[in-house]
N, C-alpha and C positions, 0 to 999 in steps of 0.2 A: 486693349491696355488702358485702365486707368488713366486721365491724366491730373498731374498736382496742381493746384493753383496757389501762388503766397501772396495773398490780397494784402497790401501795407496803406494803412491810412494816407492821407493825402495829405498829411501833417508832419508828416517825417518824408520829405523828399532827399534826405541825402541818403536814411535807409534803404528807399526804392531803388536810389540807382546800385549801393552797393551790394542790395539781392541779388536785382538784375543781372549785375558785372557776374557774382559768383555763381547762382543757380539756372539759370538760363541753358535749358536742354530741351529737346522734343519731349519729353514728359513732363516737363517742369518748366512752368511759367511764373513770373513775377507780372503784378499788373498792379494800378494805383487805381484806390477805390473810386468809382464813379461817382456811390449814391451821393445826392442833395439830400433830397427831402420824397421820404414816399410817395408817391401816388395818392393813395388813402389819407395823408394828413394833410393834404393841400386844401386850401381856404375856399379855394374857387371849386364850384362845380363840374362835377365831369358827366357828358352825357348819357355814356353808357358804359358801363363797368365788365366788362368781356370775360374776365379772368374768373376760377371756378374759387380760384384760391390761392393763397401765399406759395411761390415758389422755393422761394427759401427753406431746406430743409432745418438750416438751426440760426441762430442769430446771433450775429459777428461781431456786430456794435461794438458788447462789453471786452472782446478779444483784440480789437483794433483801441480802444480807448486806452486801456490798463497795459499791453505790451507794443502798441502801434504795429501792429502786423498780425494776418492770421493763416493755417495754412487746411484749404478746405480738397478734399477730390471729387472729381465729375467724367 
């Protein structure tokens, strides 16, 4: 079974919790975005770049910016 994720910016903390409160089930997660800043845009070098490629199938950024919230499945 699919599971849902509803990733809400880290900018709207009272929307998280009232996800949370409402959608919160074994299929359905609510969770506050983690990212900082990518891996790839950091100033500092990195020794060894392990990764083959972006995991990210689509990019959320502009879905979190313009509605503070997005809702992705994995």
């Amino acid at each position: 079974m699919a599971k849902v994720l509803i990733i809400v910016s880290r900018t709207e903390p009272a929307r998280y919790t009232y996800l949370k409160h409402v959608y919160t089930s074994s299929v359905l997660d609510v969770i506050l975005d983690r990212r900082v800043v990518g891996r790839r845009l950091r100033q500092e070098p990195v020794a060894v770049d392990r990764r083959q490629g972006d995991r990210r199938q689509r990019d959320l950024a502009k879905d979190l910016e313009t509605t503070g919230w997005a809702v992705v499945r994995h």
